[in-house]
C-alpha positions in Angstrom: 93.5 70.1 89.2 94.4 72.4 91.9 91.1 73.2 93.6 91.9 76.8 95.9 89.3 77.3 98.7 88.6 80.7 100.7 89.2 78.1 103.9 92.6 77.2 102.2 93.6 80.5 101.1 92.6 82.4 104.6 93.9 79.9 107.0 97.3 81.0 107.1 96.1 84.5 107.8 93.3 83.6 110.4 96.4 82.3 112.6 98.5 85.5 112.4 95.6 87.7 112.6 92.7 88.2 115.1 89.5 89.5 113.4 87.1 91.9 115.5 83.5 92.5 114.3 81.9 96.0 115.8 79.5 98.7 114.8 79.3 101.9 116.1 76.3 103.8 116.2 73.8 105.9 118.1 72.7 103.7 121.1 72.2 105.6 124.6 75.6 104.2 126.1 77.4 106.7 123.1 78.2 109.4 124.6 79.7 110.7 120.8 82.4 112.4 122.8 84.5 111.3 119.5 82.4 113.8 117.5 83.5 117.0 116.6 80.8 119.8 115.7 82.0 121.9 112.6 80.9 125.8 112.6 79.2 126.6 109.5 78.9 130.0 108.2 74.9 130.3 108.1 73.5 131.1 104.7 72.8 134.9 103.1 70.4 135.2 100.6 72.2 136.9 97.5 70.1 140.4 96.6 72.1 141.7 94.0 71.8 138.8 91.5 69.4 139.1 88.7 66.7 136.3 88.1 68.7 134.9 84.9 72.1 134.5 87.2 70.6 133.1 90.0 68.8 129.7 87.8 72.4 129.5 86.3 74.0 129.9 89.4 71.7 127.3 91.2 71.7 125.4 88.4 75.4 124.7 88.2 75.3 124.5 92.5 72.2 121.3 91.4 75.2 119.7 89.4 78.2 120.2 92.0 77.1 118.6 95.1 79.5 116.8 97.6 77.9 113.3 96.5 77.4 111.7 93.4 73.3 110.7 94.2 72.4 114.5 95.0 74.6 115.5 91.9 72.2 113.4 90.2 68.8 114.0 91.9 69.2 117.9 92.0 70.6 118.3 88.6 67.6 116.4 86.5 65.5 119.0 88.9 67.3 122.2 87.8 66.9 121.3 84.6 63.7 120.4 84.4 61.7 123.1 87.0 64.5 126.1 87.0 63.1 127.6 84.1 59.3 127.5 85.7 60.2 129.1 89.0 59.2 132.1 90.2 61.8 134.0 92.2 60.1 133.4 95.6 60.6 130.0 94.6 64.2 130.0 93.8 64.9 131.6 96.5 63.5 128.7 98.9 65.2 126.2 96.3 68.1 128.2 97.0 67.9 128.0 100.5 67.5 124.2 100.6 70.0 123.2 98.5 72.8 125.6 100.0 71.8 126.2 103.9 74.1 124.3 106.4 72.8 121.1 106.3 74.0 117.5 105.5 73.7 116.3 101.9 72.6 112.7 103.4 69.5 114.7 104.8 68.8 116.3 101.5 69.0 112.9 99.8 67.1 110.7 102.2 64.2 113.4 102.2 64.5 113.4 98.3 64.1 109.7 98.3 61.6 109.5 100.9 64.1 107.2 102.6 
């Protein structure tokens, strides 16, 4: 039997290759000169939409999200509490779901994370 080991199979490569562990994060030596700040367009609450297009419009915007968990999250919301809302409430639903902010935000407050 031939009996293959991560040693055995790596070896070769460990001698070619030097392997560097590192993590970059926020620590006050960063100075995040590497970081580029993006202008966003801030947001504009939409007054000429009726009641009906705006829960299908923030519905569909629940669905579409740039990551898969808030896709998720946001969508089995809509769903459930669009219908219910008064406007005042879909337009603050409206406003956190589409201001400039980071969808990582969203979902860790979501999550409680």
């Amino acid at each position: 039997m031939l009996a293959l080991t991560r040693h055995s199979l790596l070896s070769p490569l460990c001698s070619v290759m030097s392997f560097r562990r590192s993590y970059r994060g926020d620590s006050p030596a960063d100075s995040q000169k590497d970081l580029i700040e993006i202008p966003l367009p801030p947001w504009q609450e939409r007054t000429d939409e009726s009641i009906e297009t705006k829960r299908a419009r923030l519905l569909y915007e629940s669905r579409k999200r740039g990551m898969l968990e808030n896709c998720i999250l946001l969508s089995l919301f809509a769903k459930e509490y669009l219908h219910h809302m008064t406007e005042k409430q879909l337009n603050l639903y409206d406003r956190l779901i589409n201001e400039p902010s980071n969808d990582w935000d969203i979902y860790y407050w979501a999550t409680g994370t």
